[in-house]
NUDO-285064 format. One record per residue (C-alpha): residue in one letter; residue number from 1; x, y, z. Coordinates in Angstrom, 1 decimal, decimal comma, m for minus. Example, Ala and Ser with C-alpha at 12.3 -4.5 7.8 and 13.67 -1.06 7.14 Angstrom:
// residues 2
- A / 1 / 12,3 / m4,5 / 7,8 .
- S / 2 / 13,7 / m1,1 / 7,1 .
This chain:
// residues 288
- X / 1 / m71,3 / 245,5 / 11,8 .
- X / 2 / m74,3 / 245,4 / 14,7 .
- X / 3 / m74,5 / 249,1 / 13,8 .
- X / 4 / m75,2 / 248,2 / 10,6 .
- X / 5 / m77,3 / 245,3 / 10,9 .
- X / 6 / m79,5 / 247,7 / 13,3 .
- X / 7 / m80,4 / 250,2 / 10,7 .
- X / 8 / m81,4 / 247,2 / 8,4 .
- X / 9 / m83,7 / 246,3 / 11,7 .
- X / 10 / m85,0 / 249,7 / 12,2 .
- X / 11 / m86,2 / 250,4 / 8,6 .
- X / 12 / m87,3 / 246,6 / 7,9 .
- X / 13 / m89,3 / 246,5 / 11,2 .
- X / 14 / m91,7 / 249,3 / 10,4 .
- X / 15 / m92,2 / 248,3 / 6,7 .
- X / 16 / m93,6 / 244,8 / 8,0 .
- X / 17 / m95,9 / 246,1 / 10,4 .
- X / 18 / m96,9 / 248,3 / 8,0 .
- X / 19 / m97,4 / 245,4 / 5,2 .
- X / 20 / m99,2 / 243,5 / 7,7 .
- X / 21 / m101,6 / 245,5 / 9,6 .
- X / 22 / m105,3 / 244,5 / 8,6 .
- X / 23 / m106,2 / 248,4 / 7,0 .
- X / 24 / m103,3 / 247,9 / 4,8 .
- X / 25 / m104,5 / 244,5 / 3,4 .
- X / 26 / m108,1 / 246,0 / 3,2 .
- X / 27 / m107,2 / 249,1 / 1,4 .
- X / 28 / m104,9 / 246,9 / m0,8 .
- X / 29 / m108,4 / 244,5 / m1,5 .
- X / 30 / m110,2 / 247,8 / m2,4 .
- X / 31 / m107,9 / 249,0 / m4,8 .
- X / 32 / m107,4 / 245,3 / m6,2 .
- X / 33 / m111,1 / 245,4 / m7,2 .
- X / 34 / m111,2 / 248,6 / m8,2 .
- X / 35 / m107,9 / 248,3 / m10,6 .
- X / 36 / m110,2 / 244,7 / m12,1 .
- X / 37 / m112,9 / 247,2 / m12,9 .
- X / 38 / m111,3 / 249,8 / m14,3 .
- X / 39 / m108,8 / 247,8 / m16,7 .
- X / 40 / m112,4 / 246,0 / m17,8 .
- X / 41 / m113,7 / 249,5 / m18,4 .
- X / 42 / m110,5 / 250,8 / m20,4 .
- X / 43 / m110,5 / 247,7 / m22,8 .
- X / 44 / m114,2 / 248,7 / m23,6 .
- X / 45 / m113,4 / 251,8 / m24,4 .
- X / 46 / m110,8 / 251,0 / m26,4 .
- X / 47 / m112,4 / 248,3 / m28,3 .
- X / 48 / m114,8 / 250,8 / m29,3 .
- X / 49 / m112,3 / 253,5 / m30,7 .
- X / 50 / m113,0 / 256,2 / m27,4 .
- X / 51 / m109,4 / 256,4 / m26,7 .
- X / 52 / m106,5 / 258,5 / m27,8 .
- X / 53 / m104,5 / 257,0 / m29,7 .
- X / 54 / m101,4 / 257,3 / m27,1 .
- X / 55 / m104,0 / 255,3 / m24,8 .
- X / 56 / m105,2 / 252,4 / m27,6 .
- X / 57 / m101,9 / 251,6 / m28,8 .
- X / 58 / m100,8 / 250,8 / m25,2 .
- X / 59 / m104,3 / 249,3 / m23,8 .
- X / 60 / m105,1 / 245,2 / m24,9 .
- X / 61 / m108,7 / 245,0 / m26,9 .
- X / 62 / m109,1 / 241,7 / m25,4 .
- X / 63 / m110,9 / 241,8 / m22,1 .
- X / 64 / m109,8 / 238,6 / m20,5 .
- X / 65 / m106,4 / 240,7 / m20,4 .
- X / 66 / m108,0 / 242,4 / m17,4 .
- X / 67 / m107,6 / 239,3 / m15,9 .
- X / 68 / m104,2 / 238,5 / m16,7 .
- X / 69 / m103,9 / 242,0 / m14,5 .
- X / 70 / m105,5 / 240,7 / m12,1 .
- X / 71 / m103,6 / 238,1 / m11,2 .
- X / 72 / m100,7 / 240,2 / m11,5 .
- X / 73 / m101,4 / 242,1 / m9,0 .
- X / 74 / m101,9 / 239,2 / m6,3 .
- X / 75 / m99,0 / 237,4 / m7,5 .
- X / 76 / m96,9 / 241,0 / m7,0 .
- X / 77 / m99,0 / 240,9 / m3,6 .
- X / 78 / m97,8 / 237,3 / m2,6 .
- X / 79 / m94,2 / 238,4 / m3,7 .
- X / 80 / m94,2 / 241,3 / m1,0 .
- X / 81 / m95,7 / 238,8 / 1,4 .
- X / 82 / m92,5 / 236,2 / 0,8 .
- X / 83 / m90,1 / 239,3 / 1,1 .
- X / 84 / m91,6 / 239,7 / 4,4 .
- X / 85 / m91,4 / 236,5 / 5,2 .
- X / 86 / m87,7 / 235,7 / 4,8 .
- X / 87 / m86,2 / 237,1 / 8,1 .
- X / 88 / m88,4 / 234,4 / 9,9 .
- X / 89 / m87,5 / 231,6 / 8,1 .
- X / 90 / m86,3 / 230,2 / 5,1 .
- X / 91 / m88,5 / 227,2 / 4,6 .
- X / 92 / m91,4 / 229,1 / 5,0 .
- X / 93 / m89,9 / 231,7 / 2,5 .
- X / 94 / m89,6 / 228,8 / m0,2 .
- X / 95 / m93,3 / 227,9 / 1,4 .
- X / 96 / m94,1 / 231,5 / m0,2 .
- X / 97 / m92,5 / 230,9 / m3,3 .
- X / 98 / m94,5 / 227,7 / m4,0 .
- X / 99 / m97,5 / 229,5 / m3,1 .
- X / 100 / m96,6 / 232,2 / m6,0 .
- X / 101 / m95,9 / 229,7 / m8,8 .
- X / 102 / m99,1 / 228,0 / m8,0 .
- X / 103 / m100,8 / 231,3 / m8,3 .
- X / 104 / m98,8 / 231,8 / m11,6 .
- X / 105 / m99,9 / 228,5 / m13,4 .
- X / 106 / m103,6 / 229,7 / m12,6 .
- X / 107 / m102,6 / 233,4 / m14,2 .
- X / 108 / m101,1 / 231,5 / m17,0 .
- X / 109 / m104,6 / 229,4 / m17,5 .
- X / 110 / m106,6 / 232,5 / m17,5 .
- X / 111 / m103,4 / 234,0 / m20,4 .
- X / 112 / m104,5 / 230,8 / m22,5 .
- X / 113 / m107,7 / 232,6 / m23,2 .
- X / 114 / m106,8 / 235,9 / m24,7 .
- X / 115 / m106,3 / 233,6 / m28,2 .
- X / 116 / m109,9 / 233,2 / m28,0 .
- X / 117 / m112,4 / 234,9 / m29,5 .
- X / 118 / m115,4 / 237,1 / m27,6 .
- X / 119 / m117,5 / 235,6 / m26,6 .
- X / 120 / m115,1 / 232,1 / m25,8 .
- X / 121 / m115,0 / 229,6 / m28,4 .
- X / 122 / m112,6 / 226,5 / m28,6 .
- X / 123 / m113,6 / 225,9 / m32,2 .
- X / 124 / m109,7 / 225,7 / m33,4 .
- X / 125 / m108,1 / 226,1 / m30,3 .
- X / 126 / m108,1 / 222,7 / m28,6 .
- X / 127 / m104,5 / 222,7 / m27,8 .
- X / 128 / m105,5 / 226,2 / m25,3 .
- X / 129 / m107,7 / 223,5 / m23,5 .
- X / 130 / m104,9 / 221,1 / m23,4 .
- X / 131 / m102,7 / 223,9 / m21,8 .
- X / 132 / m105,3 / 225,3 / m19,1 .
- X / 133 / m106,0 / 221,7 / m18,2 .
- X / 134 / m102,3 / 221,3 / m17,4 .
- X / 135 / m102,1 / 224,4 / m15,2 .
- X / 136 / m105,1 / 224,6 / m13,2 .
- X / 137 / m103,9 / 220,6 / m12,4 .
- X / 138 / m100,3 / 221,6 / m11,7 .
- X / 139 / m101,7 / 224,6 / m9,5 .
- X / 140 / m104,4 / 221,7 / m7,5 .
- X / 141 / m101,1 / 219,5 / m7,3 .
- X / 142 / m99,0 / 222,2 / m5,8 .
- X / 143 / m101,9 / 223,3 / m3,7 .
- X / 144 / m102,1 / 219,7 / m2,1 .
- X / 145 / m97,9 / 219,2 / m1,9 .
- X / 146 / m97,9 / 222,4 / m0,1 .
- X / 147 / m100,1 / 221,3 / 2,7 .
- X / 148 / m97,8 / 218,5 / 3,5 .
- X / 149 / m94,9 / 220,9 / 2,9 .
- X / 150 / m96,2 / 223,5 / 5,7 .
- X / 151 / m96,9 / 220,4 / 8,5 .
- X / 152 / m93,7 / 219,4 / 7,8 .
- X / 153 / m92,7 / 222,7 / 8,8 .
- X / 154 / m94,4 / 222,6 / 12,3 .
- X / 155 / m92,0 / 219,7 / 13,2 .
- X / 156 / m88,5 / 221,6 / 12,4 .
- X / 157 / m87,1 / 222,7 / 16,2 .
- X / 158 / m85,1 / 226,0 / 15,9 .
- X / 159 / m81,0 / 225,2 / 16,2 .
- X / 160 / m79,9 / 229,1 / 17,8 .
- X / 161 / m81,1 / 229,7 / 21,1 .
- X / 162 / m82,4 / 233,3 / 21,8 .
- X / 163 / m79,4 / 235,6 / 22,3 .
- X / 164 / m76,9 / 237,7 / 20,2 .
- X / 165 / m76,2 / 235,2 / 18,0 .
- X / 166 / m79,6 / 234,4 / 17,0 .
- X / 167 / m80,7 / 238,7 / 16,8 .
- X / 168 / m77,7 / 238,5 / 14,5 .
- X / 169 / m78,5 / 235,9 / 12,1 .
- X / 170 / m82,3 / 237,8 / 11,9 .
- X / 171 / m80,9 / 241,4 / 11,1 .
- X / 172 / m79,0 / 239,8 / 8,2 .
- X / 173 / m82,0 / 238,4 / 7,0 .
- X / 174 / m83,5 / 241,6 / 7,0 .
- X / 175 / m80,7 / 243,1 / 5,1 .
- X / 176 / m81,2 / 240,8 / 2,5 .
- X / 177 / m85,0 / 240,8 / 2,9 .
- X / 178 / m84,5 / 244,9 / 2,3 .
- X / 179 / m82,2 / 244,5 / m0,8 .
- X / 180 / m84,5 / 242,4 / m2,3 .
- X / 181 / m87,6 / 244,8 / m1,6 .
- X / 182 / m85,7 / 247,6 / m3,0 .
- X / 183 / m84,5 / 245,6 / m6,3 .
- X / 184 / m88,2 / 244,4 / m6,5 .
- X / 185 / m89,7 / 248,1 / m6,5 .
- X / 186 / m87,0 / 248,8 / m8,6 .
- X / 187 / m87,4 / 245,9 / m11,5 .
- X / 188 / m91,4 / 247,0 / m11,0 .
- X / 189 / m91,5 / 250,4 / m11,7 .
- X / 190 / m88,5 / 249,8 / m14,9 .
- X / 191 / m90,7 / 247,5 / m16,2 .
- X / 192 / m93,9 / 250,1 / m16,1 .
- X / 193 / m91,7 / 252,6 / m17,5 .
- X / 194 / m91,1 / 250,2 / m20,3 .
- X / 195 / m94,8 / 249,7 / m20,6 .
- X / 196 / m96,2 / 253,4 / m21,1 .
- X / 197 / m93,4 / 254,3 / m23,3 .
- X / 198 / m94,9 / 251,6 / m25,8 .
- X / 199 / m91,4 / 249,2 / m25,6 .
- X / 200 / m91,3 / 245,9 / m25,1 .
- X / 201 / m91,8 / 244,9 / m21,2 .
- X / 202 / m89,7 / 241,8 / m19,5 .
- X / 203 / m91,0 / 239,2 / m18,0 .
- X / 204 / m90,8 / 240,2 / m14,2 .
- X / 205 / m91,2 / 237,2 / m12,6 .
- X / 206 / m88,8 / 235,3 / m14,5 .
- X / 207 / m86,3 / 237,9 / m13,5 .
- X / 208 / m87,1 / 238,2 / m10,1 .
- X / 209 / m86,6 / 234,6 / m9,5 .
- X / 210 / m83,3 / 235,0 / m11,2 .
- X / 211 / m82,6 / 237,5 / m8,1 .
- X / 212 / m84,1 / 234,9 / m5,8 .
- X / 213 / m81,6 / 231,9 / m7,3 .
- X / 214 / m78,5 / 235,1 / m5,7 .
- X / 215 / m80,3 / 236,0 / m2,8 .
- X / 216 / m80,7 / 232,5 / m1,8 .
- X / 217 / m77,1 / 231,2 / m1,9 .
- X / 218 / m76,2 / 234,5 / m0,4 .
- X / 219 / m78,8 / 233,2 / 2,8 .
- X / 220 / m77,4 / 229,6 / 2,4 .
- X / 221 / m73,4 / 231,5 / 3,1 .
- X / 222 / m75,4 / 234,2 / 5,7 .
- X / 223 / m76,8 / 231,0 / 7,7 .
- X / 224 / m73,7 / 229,0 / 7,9 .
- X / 225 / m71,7 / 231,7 / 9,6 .
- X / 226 / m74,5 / 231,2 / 12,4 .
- X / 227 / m75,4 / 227,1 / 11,8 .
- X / 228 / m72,6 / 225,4 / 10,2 .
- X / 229 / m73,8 / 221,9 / 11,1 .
- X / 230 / m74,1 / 219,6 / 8,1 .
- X / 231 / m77,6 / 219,0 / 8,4 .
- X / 232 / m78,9 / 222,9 / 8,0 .
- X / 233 / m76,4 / 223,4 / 5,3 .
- X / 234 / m77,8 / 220,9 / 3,8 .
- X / 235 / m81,1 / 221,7 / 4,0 .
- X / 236 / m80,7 / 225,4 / 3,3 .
- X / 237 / m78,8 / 224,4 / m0,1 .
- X / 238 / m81,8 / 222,4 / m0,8 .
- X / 239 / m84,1 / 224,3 / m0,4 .
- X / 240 / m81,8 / 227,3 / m2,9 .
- X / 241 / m82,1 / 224,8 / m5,5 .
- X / 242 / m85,7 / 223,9 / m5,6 .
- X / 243 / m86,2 / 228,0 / m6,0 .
- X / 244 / m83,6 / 226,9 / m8,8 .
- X / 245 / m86,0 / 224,7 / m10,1 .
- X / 246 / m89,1 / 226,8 / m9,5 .
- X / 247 / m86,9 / 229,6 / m12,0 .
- X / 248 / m86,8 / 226,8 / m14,9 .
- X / 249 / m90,2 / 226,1 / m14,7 .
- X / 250 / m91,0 / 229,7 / m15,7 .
- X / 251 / m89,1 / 229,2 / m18,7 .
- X / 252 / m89,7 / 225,9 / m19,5 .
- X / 253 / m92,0 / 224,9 / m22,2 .
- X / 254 / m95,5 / 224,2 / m22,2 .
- X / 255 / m96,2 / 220,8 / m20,2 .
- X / 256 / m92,9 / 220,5 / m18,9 .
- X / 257 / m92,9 / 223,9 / m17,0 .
- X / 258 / m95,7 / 222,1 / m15,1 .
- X / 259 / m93,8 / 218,8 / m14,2 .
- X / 260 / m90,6 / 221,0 / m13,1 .
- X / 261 / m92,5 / 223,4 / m11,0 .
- X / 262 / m94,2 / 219,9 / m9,0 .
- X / 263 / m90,0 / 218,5 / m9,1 .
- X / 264 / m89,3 / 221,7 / m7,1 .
- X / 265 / m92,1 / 221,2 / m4,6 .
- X / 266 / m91,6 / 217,1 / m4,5 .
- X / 267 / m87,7 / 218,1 / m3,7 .
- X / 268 / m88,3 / 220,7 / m0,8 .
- X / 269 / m91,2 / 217,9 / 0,9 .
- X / 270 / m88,4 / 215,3 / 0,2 .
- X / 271 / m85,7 / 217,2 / 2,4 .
- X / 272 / m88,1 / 218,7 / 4,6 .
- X / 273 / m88,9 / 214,6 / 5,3 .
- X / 274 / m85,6 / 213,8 / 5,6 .
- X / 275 / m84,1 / 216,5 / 7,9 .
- X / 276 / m87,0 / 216,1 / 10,4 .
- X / 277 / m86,5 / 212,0 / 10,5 .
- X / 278 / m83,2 / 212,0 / 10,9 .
- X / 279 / m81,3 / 215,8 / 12,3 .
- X / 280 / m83,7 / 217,5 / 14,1 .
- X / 281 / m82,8 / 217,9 / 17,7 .
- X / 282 / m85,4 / 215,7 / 19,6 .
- X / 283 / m84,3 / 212,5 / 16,9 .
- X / 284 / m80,3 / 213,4 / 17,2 .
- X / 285 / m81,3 / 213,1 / 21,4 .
- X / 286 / m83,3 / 209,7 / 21,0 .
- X / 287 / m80,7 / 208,3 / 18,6 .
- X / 288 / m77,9 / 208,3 / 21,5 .
């Protein structure tokens, strides 16, 4: 099994310090701006008949599409970021997933507006302003929860000491964290297959976070092998089902997708609260 786990290690290792060095995340920027530009350009050029047909049938005529890209492209950015993330912790993982539905409430804002005409009108379309008004606020209010979420986080003392143990419980993260990378290049490229060939695409992140809801019990079991206290199970399951909650806020209807995605960010603050007044080590110490 540490065989195994090792391998997991040696690949993961690399593929983080690749993610994370600062050319990457500039050349990434570069190619962010340059994508923006480009799908602006395209939907030009289609609107004005320049394209083959292949091309037009495929491309949107609407350019506030080229935003909806846009911000498909940082939310698949932030996504690789929490992927990353999830061999260090958990809670900052979920941290990371709170981040991404904020960012999706403000891509589905900027979606409201490819039902309005060029240049943007709301003569007709009042309940569009109804809907960005509800996102851009659920993003603010998820924006301002997470703040309190991540100094919570400061406060939370690790339970495994450095040692075997402990380089155990990481390498299994990493496994996971790798399974999940390769399922997520995997969904990402299905779904762009799905795309040029003209069929109807899936929506990603919906599914992803379906994978999530299974990689995150499978954590919960990984990290109760290592911590089976109460409290961390505890917390760990908590945490597994506000990404629960985060998944039926994607599917949820207008309004209410909001107030579930703010449930799931209330819930993880709420045990985060809990578990630091109450079982962390320091208050279990000053208790007896």
């Amino acid at each position: 099994m540490d065989l195994i786990l090792n391998i997991f290690t040696r690949i993961f290792d690399p593929a983080r310090q690749f993610w994370e060095k600062e050319t990457t995340h500039k050349a990434v920027s570069g190619l962010l701006v340059l994508t923006f530009l480009l799908a602006l350009g395209a939907i030009e050029l289609n609107r004005q008949g320049l394209l083959p047909k292949f091309l037009g049938q495929v491309l949107p005529q609407s350019h506030y599409m080229a935003i909806n890209l846009a911000f498909t492209l940082v939310l698949i950015l932030e996504v690789l970021g929490m992927i990353f993330t999830l061999p260090a912790s958990l809670s900052r993982a979920l941290g990371k997933q709170f981040e991404i539905l904020a960012l999706i409430f403000l891509r589905n804002a900027f979606k409201e507006l490819a039902v309005l005409p060029e240049p943007i009108s709301l003569s007709h379309h009042h309940e569009v302003l109804w809907h960005i008004l509800s996102y851009g606020f659920g993003a603010v209010a998820i924006f301002a929860l997470l703040g309190i979420y991540s100094g919570m986080l400061k406060k939370i003392d690790e339970t495994l000491t450095p040692g075997p143990s402990l380089d155990r419980f990481i390498a299994a993260k990493k496994a996971v964290a790798l399974t999940m990378l390769a399922i997520f290049i995997g969904m990402g490229f299905y779904n762009g297959q799905l795309f040029f060939s003209g069929n109807p695409v899936f929506h990603f992140f919906q599914y992803f976070y379906t994978v999530l809801i299974f990689s995150d019990i499978l954590l919960v079991l990984i990290a109760q092998s290592f911590l089976p206290e109460f409290p961390a199970v505890f917390r760990n399951s908590g945490y597994a089902l506000a990404t629960l909650l985060i998944r039926l806020s994607l599917t949820a209807p207008a309004y209410y997708n909001v107030l579930i995605g703010l449930s799931s960010v209330i819930l993880a603050v709420l045990i985060t609260l809990v578990y630091n007044q109450f079982y962390t080590h320091q208050n279990l110490i000053t208790k007896r």
